[in-house]
NUKOL-445885 format. One record per residue: x, y, z of N, C-alpha, C in turn; residue in one letter. Coordinates in steps of 0.1 Angstrom, whole numbers, plus 2048, in hexadecimal, padded with zeros to 3 digits. Each point is the difference from the previous one (the first is absolute). Example, Ala and Ser with C-alpha at 12.3 -4.5 7.8 and 13.67 -1.06 7.14 Angstrom:
# residues 2
8847C784E7F780C80080980C800a
7FC80B7F980980B8007F880B808s
***
This chain:
# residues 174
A412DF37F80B7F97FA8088097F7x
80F80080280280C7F98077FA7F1x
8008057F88067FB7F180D800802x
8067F67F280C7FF8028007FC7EFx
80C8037FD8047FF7F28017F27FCx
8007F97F58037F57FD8097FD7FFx
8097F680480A7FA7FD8047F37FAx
80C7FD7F47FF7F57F77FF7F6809x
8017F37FB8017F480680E7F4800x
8098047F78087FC7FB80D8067FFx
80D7FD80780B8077FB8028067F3x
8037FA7F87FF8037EE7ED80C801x
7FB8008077F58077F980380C809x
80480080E80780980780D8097F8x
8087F97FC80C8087F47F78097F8x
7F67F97FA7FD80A7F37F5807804x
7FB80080A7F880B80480B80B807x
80B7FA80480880E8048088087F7x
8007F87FA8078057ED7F78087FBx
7F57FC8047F38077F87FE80F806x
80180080D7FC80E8088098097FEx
8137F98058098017FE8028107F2x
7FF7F47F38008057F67F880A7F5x
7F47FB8067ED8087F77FC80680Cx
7FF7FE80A7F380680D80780B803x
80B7FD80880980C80680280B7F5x
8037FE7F58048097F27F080E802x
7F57F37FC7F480B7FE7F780680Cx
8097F780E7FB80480A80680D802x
80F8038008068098017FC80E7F3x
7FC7FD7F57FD8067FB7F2808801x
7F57F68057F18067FD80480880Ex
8087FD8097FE80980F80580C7F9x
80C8037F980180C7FC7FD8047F9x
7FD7FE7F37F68047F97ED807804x
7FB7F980B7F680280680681080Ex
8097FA80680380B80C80680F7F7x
80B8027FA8068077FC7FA8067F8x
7FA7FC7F87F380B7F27F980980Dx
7F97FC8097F480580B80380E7FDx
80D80880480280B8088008077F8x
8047FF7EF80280D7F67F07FE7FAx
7FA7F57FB7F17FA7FD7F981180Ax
8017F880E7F3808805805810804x
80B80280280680D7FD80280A7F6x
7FE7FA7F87FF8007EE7ED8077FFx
7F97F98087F07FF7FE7FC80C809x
80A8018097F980980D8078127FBx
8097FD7F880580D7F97FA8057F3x
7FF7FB7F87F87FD7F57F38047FFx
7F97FA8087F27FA7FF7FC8007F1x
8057F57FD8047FA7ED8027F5806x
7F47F57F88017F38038077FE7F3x
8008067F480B7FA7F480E804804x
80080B80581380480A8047F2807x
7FA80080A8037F18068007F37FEx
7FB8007F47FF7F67F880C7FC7FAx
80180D7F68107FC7FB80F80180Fx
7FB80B80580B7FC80E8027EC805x
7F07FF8048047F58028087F37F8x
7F78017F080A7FA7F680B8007FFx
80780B8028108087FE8067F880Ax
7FD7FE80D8057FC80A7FF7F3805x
7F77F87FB8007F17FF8087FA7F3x
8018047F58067FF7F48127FE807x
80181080380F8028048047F880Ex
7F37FF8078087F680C8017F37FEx
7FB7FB7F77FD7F07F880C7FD7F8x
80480C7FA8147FE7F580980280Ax
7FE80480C80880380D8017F8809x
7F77F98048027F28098037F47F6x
7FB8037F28027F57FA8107FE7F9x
80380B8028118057FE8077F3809x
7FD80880C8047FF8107FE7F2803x
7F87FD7FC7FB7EE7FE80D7F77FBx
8008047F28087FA7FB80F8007FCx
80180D80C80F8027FE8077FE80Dx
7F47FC80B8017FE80D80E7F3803x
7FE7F67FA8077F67FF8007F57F6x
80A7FC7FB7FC7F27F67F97F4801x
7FF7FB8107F97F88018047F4802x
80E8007FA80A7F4806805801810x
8018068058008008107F77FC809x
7F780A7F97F280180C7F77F47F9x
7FE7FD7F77F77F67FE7F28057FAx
80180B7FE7F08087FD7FF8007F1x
8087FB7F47FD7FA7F780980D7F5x
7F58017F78078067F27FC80E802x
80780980380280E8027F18077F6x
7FF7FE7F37FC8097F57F47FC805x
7FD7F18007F17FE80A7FC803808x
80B80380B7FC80580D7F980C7FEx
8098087F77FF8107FA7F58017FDx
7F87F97F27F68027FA7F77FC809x
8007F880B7F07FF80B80380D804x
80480280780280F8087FC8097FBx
8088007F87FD80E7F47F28007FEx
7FE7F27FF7EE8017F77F380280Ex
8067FA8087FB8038107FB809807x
80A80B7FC8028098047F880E7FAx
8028007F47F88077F97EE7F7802x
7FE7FA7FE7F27FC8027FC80480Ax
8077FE80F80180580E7FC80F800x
8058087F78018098007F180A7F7x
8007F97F47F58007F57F17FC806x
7FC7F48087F37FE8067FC80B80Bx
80680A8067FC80E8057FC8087F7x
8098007F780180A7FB7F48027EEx
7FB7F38007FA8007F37EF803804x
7F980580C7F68078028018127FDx
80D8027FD8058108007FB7FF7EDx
7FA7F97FB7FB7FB7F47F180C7FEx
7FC7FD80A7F180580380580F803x
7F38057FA80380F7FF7FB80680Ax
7FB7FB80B7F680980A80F7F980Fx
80680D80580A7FD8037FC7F7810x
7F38058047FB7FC80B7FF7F0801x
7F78027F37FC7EC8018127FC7FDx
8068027F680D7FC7FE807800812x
80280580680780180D7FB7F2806x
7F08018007F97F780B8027F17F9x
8037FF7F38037F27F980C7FA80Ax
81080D7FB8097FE8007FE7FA810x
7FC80980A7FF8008108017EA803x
7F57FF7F67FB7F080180A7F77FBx
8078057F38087F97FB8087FC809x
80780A80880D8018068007FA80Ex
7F47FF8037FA7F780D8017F17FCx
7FD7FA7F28037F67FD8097F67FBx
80980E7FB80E8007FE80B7FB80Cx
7FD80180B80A8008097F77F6807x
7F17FE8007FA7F280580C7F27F9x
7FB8047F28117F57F88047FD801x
80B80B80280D8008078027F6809x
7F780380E7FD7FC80A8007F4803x
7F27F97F37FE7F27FB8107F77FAx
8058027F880E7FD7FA8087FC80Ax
80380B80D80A8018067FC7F580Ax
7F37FF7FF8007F680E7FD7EF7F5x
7F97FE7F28027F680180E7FD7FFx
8098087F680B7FA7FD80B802807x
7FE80980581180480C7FC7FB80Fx
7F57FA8037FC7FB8097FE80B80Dx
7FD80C7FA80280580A7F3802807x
7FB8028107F68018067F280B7F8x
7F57F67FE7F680A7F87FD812809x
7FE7FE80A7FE80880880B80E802x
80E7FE7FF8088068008028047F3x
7FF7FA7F78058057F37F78097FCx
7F17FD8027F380A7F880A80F80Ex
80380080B80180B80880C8067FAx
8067F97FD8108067FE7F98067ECx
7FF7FD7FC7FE8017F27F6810803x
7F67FE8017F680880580480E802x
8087FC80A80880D80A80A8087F7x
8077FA7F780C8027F97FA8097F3x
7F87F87FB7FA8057F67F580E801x
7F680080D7FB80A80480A80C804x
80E7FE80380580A8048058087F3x
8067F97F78018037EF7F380B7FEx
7F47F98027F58007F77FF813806x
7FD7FE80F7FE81080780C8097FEx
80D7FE7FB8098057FB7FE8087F9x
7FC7FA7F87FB8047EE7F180C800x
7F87F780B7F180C80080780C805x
8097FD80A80480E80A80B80A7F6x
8067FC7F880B8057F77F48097F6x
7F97F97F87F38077F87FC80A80Ax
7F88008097F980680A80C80E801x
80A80080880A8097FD80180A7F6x
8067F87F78028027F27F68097FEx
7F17FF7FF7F68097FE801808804x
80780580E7F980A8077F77F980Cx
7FC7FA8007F47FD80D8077F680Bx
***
C-alpha cells in the first residue's frame, strides 16, 4: 500500500493549510535544502585539505552563518507578499535564514570532536539524515511522491557531498 500525505477535510482548513506551507514550509523548506546542500562542498573539502577537524569546523560555521544572512536576505527581499500571497517578507526571511543555517550547522557541529575520523563518520550520518528530512517534508507537505523525492534529494545532495570529498582529495595532492 503505498503512503500518501494527509489531506484537510474542509475548504476553510484546506486555505490554511495552504497558507501554512505557502508561507512557513516552503520558506524552511527552501532554506534547510540549502543550508544542508551548499555547506557539503567547502565543510568536506575544508576537512580533506586540512585534515583539521577544528579548520572545518569553523569553515563549516562561516558558511552556514553566511548562507543563512544570504538566503535570508534573498528571502525577504524576494517579494512583499502582496502579489504572491506568501505572506510577510521579514518572516519569510527569518525562517530561511534560520533554516538554512541549521541546514547547514547539523553537518557541520561533529567537526566539534577532535579526532577528525570519528568527526567525518558522524557528519557522513548526519548528512544521510539530513536529506532523509528533506525528503520527509517534501513529500508530506508538497505532496510530492515519497519515492522520488528520497531519489531526487539523495542524488542532488550526494553529488554536492562527492564534490566537496573530490575538491579536498585534489586540493591535497592525492
Amino acid at each position: 500500500m503505498a503512503m500518501t500525505p494527509p489531506t484537510p477535510s474542509t475548504s476553510a482548513e484546506a486555505a490554511a493549510h495552504a497558507e501554512f506551507v505557502l508561507q512557513k514550509v516552503q520558506p524552511a523548506l527552501l532554506g534547510l535544502m540549502d543550508g544542508s546542500v551548499s555547506t557539503l562542498a567547502p565543510l568536506f573539502a575544508t576537512a580533506g585539505l586540512t585534515h583539521s577537524a577544528h579548520d572545518a569546523f569553523f569553515v563549516g560555521l562561516a558558511a552556514s552563518v553566511g548562507a543563512g544572512v544570504s538566503m535570508g536576505l534573498a528571502e525577504a527581499l524576494s517579494d512583499d507578499g502582496t502579489v504572491t500571497g506568501r505572506g510577510n517578507p521579514w518572516v519569510r526571511g527569518l525562517i530561511t535564514g534560520g533554516a538554512t543555517t541549521l541546514g547547514g550547522m547539523l553537518h557541520t557541529l561533529p567537526f566539534l570532536l577532535t579526532n577528525l575520523g570519528l568527526a567525518l563518520k558522524v557528519a557522513y550520518a548526519v548528512v544521510g539524515i539530513e536529506l532523509l528530512l528533506i525528503a520527509y517534508i517534501r513529500y508530506r507537505f508538497m505532496k510530492t511522491p515519497l519515492a522520488s523525492t528520497i531519489f531526487q534529494v539523495i542524488v542532488g545532495g550526494g553529488i554536492v557531498f562527492l564534490i566537496g570529498l573530490w575538491l579536498g582529495r585534489v586540493g591535497a595532492g592525492g
